[in-house]
MARFILO-520801 format. One line per 5 residues: number of its first residue (from 1); for each residue x, y, z negated of C-alpha. Coordinates in nm, 2 decimals, m for minus. Last residue first. Layout:
REM residues N
NUM = X/Y/Z  ...
***
This chain:
REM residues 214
214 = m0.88/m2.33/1.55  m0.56/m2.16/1.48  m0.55/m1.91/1.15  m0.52/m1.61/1.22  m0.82/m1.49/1.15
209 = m0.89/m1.69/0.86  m0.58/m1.53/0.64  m0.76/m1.17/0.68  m1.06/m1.30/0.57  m0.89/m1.51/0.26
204 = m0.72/m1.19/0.15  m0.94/m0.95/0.16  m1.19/m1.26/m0.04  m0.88/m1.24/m0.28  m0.88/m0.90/m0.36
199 = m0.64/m0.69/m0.18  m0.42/m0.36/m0.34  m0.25/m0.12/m0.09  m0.13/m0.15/0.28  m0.29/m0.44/0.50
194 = m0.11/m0.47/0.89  m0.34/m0.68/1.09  m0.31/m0.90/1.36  0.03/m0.92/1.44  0.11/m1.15/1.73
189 = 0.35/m1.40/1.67  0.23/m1.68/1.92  0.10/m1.89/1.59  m0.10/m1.53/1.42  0.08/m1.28/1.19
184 = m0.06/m1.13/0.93  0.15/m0.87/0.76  0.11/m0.73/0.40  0.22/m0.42/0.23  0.21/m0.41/m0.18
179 = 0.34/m0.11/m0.12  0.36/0.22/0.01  0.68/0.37/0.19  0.46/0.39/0.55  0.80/0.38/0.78
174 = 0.68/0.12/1.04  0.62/m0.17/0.75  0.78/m0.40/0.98  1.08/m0.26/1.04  1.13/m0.02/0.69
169 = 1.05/m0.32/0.48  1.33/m0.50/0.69  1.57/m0.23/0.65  1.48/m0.23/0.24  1.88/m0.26/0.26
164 = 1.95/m0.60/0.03  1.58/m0.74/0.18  1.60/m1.10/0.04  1.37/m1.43/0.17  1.10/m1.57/m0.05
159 = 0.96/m1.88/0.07  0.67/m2.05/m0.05  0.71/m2.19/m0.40  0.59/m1.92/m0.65  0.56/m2.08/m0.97
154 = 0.45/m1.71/m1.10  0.75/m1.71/m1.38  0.96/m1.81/m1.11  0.87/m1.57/m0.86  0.93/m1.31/m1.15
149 = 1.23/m1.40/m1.24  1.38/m1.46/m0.90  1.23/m1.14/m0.82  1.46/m0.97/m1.11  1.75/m1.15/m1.00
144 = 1.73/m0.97/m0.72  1.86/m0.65/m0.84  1.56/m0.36/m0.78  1.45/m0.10/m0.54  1.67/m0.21/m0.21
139 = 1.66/m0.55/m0.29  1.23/m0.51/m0.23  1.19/m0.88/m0.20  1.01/m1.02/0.13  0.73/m1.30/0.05
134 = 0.74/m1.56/0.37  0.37/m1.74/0.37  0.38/m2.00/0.64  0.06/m2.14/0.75  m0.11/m2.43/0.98
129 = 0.18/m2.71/0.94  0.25/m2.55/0.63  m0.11/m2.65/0.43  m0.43/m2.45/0.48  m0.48/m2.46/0.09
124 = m0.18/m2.46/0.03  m0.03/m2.15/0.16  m0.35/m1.99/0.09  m0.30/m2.04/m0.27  0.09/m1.92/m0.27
119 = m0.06/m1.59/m0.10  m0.33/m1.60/m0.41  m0.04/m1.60/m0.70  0.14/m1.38/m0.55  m0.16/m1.11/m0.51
114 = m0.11/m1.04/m0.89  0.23/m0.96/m0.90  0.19/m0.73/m0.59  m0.09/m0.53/m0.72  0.18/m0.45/m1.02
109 = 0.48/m0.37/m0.82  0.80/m0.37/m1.05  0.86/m0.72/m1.00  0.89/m0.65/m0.59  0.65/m0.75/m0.28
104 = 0.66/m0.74/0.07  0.45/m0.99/0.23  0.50/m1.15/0.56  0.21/m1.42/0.66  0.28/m1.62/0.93
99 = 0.02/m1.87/1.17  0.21/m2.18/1.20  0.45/m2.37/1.54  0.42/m2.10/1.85  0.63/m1.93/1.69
94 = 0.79/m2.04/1.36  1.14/m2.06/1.44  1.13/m1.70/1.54  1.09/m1.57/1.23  1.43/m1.66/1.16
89 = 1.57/m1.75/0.79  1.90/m1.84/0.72  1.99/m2.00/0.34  2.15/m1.81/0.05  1.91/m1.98/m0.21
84 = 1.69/m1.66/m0.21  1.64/m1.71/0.18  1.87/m1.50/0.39  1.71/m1.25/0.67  1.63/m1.29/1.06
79 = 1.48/m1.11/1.28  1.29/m1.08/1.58  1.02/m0.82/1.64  0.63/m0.90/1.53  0.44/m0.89/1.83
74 = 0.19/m0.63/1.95  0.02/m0.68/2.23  m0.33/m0.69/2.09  m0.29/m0.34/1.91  m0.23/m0.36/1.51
69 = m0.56/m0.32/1.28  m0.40/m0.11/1.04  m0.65/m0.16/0.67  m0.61/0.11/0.40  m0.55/0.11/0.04
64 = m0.52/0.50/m0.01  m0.63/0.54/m0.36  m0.50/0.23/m0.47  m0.20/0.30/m0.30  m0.11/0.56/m0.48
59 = m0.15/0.51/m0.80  0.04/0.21/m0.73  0.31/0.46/m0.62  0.24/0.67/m0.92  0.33/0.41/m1.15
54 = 0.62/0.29/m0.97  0.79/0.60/m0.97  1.11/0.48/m1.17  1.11/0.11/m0.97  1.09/0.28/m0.66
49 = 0.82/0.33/m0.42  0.84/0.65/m0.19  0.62/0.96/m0.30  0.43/1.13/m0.02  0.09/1.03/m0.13
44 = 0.16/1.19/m0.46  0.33/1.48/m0.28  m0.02/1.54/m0.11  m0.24/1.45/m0.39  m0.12/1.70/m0.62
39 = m0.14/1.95/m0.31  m0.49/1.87/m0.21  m0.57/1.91/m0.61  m0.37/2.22/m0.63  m0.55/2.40/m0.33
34 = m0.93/2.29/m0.52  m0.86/2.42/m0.80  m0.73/2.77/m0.64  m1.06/2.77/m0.49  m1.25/2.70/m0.80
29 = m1.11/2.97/m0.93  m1.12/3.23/m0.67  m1.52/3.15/m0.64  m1.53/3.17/m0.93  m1.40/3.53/m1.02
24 = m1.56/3.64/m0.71  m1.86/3.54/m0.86  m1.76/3.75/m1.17  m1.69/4.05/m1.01  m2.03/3.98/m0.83
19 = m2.18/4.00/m1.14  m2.03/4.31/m1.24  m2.13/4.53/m0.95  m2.44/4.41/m1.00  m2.48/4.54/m1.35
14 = m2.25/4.84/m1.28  m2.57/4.96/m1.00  m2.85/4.85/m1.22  m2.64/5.08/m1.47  m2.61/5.38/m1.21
9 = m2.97/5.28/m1.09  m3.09/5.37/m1.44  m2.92/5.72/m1.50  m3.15/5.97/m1.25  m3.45/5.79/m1.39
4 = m3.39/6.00/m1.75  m3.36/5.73/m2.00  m3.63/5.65/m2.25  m3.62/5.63/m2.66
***
């Protein structure tokens, strides 16, 4: 059977009409993918670490593991903070003396848990008289007695001071609420590099060589 001409552009006409329905379709679709995936990301990048988002926040900064090279006259500001055995601690008595390490850590933090182990290791492996490795617990996020576990379960020996407040994370850390964050800090207290997220050990051991005095 054949169709009068008059009625075949009307269907070529629906048939093309439909097909760019159903780009349109598509192309709404995969935009409205794409919006919720900035968003997810977004709030997830926004989320500040505590022990109940934990998981995101490592989530987090694996994603965004990022490198702050700090400006040449930059100097780590003054302050002081008690050791886990209730002793004081000044930054300033180590200027001019070792290159500094800072590291923020807490038992909830995964990355942090496993970089531990290879701050003590750089510790002695330049010895103190060349670097001091000060780990900073996250009091704010967690009791301390839960570092004390965990440093002890690690055999950490360098020193670990207490951060009650999270006012020290917030000082050094210049409001970026990810963690594991790590300062290197050379002999005249200069920072040379802030280091947010998860470090290998090579990371590690570069970053530790340049601060190191020749």
């Amino acid at each position: 059977m054949s169709f009068p001409h008059s009625v075949k552009p009307g269907r070529r006409a629906q048939a093309r009409a439909a097909g760019y329905r159903t780009k349109l379709l598509l192309g709404a679709a995969a935009l409205l993918l794409v919006s919720c995936g900035a968003l997810f990301l977004y709030f997830t990048m926004r989320t500040p670490l505590t022990p109940n988002s934990a998981h995101t926040a490592d989530e987090a900064s694996s994603t965004a593991q990022s490198i702050i090279p700090a400006g040449n006259d930059e100097f780590v500001p003054p302050f002081s903070a008690d050791t886990f055995e209730g002793k004081r601690f000044s930054v300033a008595e180590y200027e001019d003396k070792t290159a500094v390490i800072i590291d923020f850590w807490a038992s909830w933090c995964a990355f942090c848990e496993k970089e531990m182990p290879l701050m003590q290791y750089m510790e002695d492996l330049y010895g103190k008289d060349k670097l001091t490795v000060v780990g900073i617990h996250r009091g704010d996020s967690e009791p301390v007695e839960k570092g004390v576990t965990l440093a002890a379960k690690l055999g950490i020996k360098y020193l670990l001071l207490q951060d009650p407040e999270g006012k020290y994370f917030k000082l050094l850390g210049q409001g970026k609420p990810f963690m594991p964050l790590t300062i290197f800090i050379d002999r005249e207290g200069r920072i040379v590099e802030r280091r947010i997220g998860p470090k290998t050990a090579e990371e590690i051991r570069v970053s530790t060589a340049k601060i190191i005095a020749p």
